[in-house]
Biopython code that builds the backbone (N, CA, C, O; Angstrom):
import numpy as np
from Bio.PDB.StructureBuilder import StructureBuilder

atoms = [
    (1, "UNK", "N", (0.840, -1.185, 0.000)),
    (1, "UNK", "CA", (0.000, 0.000, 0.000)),
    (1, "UNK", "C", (0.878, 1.240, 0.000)),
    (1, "UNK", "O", (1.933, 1.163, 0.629)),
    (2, "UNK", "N", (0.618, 2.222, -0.542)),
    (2, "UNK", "CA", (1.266, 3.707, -0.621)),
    (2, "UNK", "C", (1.098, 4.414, 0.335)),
    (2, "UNK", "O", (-0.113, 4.600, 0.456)),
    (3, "UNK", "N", (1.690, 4.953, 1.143)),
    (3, "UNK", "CA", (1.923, 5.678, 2.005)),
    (3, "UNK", "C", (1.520, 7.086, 1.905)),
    (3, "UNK", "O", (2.388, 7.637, 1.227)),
    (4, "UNK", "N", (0.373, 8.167, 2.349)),
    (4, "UNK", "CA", (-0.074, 8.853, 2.434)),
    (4, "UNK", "C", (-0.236, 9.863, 3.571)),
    (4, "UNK", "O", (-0.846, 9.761, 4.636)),
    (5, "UNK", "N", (0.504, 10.902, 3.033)),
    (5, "UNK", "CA", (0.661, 12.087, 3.925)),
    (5, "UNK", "C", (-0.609, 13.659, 3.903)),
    (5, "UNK", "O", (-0.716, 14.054, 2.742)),
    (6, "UNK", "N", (-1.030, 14.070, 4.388)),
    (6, "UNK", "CA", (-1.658, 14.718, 4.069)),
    (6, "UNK", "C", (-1.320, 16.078, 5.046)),
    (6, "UNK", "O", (-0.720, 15.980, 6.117)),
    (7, "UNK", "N", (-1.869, 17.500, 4.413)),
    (7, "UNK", "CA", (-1.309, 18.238, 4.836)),
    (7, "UNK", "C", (-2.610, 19.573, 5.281)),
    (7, "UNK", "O", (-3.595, 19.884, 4.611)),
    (8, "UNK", "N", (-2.293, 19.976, 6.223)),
    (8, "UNK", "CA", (-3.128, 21.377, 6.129)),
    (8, "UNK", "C", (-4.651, 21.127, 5.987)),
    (8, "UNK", "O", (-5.147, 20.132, 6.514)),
    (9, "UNK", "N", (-5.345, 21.943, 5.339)),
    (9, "UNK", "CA", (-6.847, 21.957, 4.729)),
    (9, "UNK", "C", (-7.221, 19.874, 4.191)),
    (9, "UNK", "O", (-8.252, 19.322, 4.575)),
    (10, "UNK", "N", (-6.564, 19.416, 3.654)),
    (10, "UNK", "CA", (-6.681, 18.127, 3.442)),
    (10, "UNK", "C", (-6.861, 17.109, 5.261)),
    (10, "UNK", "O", (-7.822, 16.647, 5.876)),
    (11, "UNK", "N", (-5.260, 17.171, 5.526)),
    (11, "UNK", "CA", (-5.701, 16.780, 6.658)),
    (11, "UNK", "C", (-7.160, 17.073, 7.773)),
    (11, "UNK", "O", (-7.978, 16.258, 8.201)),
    (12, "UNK", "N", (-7.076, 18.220, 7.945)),
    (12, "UNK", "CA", (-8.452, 18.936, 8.661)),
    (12, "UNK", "C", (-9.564, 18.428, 8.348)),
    (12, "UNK", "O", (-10.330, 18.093, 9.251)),
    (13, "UNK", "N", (-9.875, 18.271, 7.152)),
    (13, "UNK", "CA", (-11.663, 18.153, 6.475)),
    (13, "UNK", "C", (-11.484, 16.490, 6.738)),
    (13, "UNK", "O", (-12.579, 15.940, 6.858)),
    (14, "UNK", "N", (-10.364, 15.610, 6.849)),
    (14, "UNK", "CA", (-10.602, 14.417, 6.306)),
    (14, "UNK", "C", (-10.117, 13.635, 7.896)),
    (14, "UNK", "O", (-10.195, 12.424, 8.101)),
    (15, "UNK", "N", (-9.700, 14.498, 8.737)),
    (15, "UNK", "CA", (-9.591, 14.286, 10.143)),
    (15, "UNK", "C", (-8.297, 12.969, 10.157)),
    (15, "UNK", "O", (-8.261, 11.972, 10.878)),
    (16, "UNK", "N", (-7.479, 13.334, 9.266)),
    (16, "UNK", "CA", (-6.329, 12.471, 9.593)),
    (16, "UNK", "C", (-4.998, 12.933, 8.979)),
    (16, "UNK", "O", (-5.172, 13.467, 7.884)),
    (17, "UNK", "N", (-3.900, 12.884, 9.321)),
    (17, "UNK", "CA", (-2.643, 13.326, 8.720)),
    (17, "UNK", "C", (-2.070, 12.220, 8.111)),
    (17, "UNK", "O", (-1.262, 12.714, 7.326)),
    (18, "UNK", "N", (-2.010, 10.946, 8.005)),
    (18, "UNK", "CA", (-1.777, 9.869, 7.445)),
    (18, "UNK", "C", (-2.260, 8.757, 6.845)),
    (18, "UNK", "O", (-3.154, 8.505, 7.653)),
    (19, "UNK", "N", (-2.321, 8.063, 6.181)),
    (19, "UNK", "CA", (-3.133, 7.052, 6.087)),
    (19, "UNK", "C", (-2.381, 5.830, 4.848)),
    (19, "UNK", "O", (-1.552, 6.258, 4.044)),
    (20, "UNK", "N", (-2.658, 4.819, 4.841)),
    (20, "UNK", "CA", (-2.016, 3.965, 3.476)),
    (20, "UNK", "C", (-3.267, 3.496, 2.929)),
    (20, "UNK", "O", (-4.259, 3.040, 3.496)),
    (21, "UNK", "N", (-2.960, 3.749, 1.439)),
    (21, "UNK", "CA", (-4.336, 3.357, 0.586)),
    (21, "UNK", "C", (-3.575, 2.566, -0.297)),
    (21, "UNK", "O", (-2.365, 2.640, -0.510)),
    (22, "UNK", "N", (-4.652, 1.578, -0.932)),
    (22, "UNK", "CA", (-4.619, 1.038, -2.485)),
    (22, "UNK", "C", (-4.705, 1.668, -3.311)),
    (22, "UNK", "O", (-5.912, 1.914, -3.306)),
    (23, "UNK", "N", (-4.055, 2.470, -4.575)),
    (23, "UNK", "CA", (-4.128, 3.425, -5.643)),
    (23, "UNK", "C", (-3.153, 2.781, -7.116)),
    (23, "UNK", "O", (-2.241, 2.041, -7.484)),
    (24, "UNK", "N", (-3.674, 3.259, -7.318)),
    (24, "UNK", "CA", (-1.997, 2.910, -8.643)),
    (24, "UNK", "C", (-1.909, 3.938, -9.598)),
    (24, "UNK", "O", (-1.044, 4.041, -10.468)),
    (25, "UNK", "N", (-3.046, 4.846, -9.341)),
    (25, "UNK", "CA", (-3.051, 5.888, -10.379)),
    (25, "UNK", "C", (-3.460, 7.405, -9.170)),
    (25, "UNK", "O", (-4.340, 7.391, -8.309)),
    (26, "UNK", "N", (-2.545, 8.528, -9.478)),
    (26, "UNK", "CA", (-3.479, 9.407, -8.726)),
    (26, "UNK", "C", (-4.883, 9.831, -9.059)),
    (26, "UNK", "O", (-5.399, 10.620, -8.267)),
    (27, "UNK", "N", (-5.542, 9.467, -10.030)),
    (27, "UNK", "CA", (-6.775, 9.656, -9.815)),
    (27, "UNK", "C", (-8.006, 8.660, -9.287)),
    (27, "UNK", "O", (-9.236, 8.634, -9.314)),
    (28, "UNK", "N", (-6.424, 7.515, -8.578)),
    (28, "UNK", "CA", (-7.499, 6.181, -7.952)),
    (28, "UNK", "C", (-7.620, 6.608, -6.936)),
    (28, "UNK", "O", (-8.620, 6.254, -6.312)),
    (29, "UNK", "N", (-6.495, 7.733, -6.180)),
    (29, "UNK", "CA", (-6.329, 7.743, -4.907)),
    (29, "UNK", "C", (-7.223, 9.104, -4.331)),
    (29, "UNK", "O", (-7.636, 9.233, -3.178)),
    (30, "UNK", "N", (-7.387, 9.993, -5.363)),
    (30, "UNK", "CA", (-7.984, 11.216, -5.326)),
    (30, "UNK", "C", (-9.752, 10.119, -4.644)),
    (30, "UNK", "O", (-10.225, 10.124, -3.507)),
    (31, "UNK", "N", (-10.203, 9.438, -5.758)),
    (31, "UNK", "CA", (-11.205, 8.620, -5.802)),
    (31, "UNK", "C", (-11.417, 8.486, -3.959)),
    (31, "UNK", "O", (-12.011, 9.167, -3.123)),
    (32, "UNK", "N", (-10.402, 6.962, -3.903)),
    (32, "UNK", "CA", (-10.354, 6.891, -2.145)),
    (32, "UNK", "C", (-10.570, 7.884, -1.086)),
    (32, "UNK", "O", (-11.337, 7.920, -0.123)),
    (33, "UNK", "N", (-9.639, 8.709, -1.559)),
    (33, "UNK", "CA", (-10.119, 9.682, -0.813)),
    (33, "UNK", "C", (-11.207, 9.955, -0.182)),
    (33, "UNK", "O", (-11.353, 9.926, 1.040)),
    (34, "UNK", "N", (-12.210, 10.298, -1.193)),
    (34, "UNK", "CA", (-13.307, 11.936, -1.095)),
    (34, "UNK", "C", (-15.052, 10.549, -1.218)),
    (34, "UNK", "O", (-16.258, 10.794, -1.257)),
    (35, "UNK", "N", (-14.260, 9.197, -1.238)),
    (35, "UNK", "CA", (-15.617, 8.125, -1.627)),
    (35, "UNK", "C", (-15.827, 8.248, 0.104)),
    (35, "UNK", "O", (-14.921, 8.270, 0.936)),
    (36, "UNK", "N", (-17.565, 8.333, 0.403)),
    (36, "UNK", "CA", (-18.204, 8.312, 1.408)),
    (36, "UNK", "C", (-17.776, 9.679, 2.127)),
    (36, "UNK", "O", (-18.644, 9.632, 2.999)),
    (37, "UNK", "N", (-17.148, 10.746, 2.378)),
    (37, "UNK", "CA", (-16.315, 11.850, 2.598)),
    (37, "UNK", "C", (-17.729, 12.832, 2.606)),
    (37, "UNK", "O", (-18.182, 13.395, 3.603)),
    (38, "UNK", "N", (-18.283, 12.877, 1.245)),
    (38, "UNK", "CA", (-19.606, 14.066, 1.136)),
    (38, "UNK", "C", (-18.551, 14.688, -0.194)),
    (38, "UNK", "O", (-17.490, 14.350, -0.719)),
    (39, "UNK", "N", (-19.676, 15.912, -0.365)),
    (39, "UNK", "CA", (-18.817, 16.962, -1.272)),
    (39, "UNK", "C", (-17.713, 18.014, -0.909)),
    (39, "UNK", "O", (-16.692, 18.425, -1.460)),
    (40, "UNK", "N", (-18.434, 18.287, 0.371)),
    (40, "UNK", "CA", (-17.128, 19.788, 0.955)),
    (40, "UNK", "C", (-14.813, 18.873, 0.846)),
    (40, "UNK", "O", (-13.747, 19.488, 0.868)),
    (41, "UNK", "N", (-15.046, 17.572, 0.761)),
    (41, "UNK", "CA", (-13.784, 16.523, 0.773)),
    (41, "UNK", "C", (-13.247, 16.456, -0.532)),
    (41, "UNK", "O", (-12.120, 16.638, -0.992)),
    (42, "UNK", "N", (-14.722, 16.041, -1.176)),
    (42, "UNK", "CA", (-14.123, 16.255, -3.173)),
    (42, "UNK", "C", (-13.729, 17.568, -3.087)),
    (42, "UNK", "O", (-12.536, 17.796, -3.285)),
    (43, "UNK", "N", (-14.459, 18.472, -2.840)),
    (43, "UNK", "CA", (-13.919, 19.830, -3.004)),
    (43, "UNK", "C", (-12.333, 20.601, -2.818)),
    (43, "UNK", "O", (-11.522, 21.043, -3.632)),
    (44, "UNK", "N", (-12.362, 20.519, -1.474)),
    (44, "UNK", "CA", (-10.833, 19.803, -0.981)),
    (44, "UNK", "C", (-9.841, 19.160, -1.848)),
    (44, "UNK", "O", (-8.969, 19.785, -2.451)),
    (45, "UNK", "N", (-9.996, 17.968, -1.887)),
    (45, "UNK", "CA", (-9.319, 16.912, -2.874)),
    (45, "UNK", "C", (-8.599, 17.543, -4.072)),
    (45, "UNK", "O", (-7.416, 17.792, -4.301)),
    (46, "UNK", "N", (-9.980, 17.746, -4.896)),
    (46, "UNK", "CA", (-9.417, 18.363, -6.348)),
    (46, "UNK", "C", (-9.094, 19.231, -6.430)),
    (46, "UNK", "O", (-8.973, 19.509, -7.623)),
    (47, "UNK", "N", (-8.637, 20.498, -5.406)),
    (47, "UNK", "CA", (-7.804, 21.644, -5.718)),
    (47, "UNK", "C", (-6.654, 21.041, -5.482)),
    (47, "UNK", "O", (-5.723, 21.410, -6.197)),
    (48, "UNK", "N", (-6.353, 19.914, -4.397)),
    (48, "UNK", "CA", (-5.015, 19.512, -3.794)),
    (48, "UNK", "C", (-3.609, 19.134, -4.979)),
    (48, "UNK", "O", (-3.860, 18.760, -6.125)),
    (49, "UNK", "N", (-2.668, 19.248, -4.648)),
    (49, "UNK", "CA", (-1.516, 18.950, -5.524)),
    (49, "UNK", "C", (-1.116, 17.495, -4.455)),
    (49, "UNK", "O", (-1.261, 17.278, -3.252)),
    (50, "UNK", "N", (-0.678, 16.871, -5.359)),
    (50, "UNK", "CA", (-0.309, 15.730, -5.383)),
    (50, "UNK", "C", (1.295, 15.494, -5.844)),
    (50, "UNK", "O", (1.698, 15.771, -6.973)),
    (51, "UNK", "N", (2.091, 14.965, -4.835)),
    (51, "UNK", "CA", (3.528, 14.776, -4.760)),
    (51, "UNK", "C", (3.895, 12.932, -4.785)),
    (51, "UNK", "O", (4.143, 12.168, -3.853)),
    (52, "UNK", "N", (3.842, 12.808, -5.546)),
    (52, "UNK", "CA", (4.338, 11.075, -5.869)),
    (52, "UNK", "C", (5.835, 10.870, -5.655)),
    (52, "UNK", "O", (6.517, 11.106, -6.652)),
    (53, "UNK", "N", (6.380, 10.542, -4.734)),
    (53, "UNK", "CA", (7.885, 10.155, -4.908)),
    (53, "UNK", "C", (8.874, 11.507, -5.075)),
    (53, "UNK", "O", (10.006, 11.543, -5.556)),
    (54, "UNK", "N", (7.854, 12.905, -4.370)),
    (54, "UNK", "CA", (8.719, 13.741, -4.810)),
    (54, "UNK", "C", (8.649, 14.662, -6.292)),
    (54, "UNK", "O", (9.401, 15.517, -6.760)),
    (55, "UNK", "N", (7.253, 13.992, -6.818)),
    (55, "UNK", "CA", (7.141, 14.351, -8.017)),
    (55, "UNK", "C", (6.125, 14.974, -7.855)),
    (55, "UNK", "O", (5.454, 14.534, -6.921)),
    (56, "UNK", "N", (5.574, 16.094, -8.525)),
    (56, "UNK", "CA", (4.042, 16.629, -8.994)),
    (56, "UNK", "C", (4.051, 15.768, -9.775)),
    (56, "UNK", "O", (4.914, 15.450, -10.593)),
    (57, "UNK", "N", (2.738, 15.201, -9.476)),
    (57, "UNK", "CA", (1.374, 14.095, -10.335)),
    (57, "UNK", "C", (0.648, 15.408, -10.772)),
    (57, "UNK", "O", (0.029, 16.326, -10.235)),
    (58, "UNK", "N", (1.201, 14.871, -12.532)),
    (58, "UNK", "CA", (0.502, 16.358, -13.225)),
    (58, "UNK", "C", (-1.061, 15.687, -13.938)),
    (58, "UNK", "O", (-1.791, 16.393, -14.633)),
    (59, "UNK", "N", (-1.285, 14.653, -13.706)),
    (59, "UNK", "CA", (-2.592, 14.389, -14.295)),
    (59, "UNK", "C", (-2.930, 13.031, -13.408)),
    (59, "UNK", "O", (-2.264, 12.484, -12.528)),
    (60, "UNK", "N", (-4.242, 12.689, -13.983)),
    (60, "UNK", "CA", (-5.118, 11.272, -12.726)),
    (60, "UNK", "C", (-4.478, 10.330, -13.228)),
    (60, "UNK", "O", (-4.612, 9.264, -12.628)),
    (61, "UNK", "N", (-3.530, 10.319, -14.516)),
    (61, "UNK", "CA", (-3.099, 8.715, -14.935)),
    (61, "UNK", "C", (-1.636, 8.809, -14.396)),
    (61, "UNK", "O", (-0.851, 8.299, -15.195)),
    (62, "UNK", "N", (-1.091, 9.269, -13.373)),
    (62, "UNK", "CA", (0.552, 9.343, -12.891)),
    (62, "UNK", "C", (0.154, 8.265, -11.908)),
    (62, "UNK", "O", (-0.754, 8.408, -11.088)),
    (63, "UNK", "N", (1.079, 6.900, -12.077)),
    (63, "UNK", "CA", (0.978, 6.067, -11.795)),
    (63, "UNK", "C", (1.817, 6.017, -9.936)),
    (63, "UNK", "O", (2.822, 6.522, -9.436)),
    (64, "UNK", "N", (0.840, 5.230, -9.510)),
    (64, "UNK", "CA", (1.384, 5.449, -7.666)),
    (64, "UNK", "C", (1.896, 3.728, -7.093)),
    (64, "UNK", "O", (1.222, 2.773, -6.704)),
    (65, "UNK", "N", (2.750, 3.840, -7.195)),
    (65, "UNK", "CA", (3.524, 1.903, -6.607)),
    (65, "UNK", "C", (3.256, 1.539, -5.616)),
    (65, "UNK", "O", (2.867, 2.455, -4.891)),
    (66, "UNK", "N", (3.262, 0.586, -5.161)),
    (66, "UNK", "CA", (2.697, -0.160, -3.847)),
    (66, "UNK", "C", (3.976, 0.563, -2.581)),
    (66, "UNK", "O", (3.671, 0.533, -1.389)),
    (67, "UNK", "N", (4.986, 1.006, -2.905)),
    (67, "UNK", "CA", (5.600, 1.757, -1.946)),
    (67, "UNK", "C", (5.740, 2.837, -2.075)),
    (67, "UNK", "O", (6.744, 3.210, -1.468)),
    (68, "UNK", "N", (4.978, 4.011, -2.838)),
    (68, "UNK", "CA", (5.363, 5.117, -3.067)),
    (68, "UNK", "C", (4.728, 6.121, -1.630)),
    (68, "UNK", "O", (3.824, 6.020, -0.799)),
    (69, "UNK", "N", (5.514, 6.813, -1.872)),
    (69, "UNK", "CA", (4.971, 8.359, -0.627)),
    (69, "UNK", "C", (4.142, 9.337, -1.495)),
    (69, "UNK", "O", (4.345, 9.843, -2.598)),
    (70, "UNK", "N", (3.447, 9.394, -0.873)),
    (70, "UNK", "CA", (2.508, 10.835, -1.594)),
    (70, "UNK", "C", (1.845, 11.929, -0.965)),
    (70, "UNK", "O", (0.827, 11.650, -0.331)),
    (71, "UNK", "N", (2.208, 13.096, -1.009)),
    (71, "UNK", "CA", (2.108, 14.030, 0.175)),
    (71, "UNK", "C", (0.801, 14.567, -0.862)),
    (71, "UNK", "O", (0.949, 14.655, -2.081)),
    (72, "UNK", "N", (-0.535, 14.916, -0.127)),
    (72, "UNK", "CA", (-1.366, 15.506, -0.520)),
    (72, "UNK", "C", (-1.388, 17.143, -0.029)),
    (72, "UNK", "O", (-1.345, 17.510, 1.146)),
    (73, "UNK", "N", (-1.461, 17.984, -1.158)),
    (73, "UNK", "CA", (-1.021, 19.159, -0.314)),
    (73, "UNK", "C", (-2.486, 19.985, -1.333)),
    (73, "UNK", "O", (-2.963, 19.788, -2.451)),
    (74, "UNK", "N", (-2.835, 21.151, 0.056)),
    (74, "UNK", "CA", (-3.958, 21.884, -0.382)),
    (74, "UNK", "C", (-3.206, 23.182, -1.136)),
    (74, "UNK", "O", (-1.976, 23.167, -1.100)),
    (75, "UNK", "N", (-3.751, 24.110, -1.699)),
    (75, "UNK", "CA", (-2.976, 25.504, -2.146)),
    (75, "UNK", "C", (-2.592, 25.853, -0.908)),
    (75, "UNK", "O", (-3.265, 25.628, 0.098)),
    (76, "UNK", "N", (-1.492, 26.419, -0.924)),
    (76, "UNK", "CA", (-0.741, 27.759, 0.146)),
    (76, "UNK", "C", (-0.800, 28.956, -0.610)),
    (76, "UNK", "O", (-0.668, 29.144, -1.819)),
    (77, "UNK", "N", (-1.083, 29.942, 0.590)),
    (77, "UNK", "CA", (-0.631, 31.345, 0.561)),
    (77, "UNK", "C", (0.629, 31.691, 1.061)),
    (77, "UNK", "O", (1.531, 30.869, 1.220)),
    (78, "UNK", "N", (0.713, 32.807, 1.296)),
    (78, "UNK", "CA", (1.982, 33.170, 1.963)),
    (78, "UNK", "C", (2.864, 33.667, 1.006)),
    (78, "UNK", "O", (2.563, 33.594, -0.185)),
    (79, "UNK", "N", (4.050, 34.227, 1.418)),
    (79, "UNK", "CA", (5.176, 34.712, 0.875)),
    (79, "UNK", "C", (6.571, 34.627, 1.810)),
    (79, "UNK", "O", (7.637, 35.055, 1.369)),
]
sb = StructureBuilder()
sb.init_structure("model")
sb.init_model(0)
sb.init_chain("A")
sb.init_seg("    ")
for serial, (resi, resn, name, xyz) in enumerate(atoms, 1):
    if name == "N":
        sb.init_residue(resn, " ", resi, " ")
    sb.init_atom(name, np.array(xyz, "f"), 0.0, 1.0, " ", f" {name:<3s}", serial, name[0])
structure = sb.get_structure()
């Protein structure tokens, strides 16, 4: 299972900072996510950037390995 970090606004709405899911694609894991969650979670979700291995997952078909890290991150402000 992939290892799942979550951050900020993600963590908060979804009441956990960690978790390991089954995914293989980020748009399986986006899925996991926000399934049973409600809408205000999808909402959440799909602004979030997605870090695979260190990588921006630039689309739902960036493939996620049974050991990968994936930091779910909401937009930041700041400067």
């Amino acid at each position: 299972m992939a290892r799942i970090r979550l951050f900020a606004g993600a963590a908060d709405i979804l009441g956990f900072s960690e978790t390991n899911v089954h995914a293989t694609t980020a748009g399986d894991l986006r899925q996991v996510l926000v399934t049973g969650h409600g809408i205000s979670v999808e909402q959440v979700i799909a602004r979030c950037s997605l870090l695979v291995d260190g990588v921006r997952a630039a689309d739902d078909e960036h493939p996620i390995r049974t050991d990968s890290l994936v930091d779910v991150l909401p937009p930041f402000a700041g400067g």
